[in-house]
N, C-alpha and C positions, 0 to 999 in steps of 0.2 A: 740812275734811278730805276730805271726797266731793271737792271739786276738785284737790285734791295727787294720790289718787290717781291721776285719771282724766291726769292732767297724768302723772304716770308711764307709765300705760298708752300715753297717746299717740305719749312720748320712746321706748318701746322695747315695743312690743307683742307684739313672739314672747317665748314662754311667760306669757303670761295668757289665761284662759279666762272664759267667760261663763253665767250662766243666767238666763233671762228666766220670772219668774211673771207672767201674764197676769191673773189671777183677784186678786192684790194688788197688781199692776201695780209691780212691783221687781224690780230689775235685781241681778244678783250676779257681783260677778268675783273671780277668783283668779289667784294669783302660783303658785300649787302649795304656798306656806307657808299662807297667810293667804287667808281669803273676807271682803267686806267685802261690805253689802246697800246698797243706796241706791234711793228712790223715781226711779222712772222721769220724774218730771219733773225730776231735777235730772241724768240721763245723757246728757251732750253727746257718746259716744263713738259713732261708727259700728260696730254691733255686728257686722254682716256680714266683717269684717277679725278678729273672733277664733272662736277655736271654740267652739263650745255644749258646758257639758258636764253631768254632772248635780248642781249645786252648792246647788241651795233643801234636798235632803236634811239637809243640816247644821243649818238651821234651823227644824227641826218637831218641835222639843223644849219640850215646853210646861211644866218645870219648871224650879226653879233649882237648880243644883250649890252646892255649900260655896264661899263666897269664896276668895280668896287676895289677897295682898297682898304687893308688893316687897319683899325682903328685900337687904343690900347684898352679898350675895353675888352674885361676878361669874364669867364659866369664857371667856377669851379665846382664841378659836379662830380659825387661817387662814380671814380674811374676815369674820367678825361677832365681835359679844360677845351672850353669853347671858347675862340675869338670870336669878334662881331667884325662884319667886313660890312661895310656903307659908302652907295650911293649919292648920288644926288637925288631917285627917285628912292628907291631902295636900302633897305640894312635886312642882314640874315648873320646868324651864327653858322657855323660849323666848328667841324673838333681841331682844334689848336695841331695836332700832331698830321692831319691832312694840310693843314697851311705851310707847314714847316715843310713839308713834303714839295711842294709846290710851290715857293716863295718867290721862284724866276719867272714865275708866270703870270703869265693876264690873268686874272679874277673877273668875272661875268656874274651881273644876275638882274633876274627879269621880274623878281618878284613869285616866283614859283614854289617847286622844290628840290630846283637845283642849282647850284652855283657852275658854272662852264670853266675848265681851267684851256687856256689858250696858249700856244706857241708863240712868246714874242716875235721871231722871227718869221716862221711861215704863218702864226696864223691861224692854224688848225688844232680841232678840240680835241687835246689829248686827254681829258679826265673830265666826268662829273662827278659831281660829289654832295652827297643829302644834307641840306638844311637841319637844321637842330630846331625843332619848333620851342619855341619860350613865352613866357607871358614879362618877359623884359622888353621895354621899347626902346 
């Protein structure tokens, strides 16, 4: 996955942004939708060609939100399709092509406007990703 996106990045680099943690030595970039973390030894991107911005904030949450899980409801909008992920407390969209992205993973959300994608295994929040605000409930 770290190499799709970086593959992305490279195909069309204006509007993605970057933040570099020294101290965990992790690299983080962003579409402006979606932040994705990856360790600095697997970032083949020349970081100098994007902007720095302040993107580790996202990830200095040291608790977990309520799951969510796909539900088959769909909301098809000029240019993407949005799934709805729901809670027991909670439902949020996001764009269909971030789930796809992300489908081995834990789904988080607190009611905010962000959904947490998690590491089954360790745990740890490898992506957020922006809420689709809707007037659907």
């Amino acid at each position: 996955m770290n190499a799709k996106i970086q593959a992305e990045i490279v195909k069309a680099p204006i509007g993605w942004s970057y933040d570099y943690d020294q101290v965990e030595e992790e690299v983080y970039f962003s579409d402006g939708v979606m932040v994705k973390r990856m360790s600095v030894r697997e970032c083949m991107i020349d970081l100098s060609r994007l902007e720095q911005v302040d993107l580790i904030k996202y990830f200095q949450d040291d608790f977990s939100w309520p799951p969510v899980e796909p539900t088959k409801l769909r909301l098809k909008e000029v240019g993407y399709t949005a799934i709805c992920l729901e809670g027991e407390k909670h439902k949020c969209w996001i764009k269909e092509s971030y789930y796809k992205m992300f489908r081995k993973y834990i789904f988080e959300y607190s009611g905010g406007n962000w959904v947490q994608v998690r590491h089954p295994e360790t745990i740890e929040i490898i992506a957020v990703i922006a809420v689709i605000k809707t007037n659907r409930e």
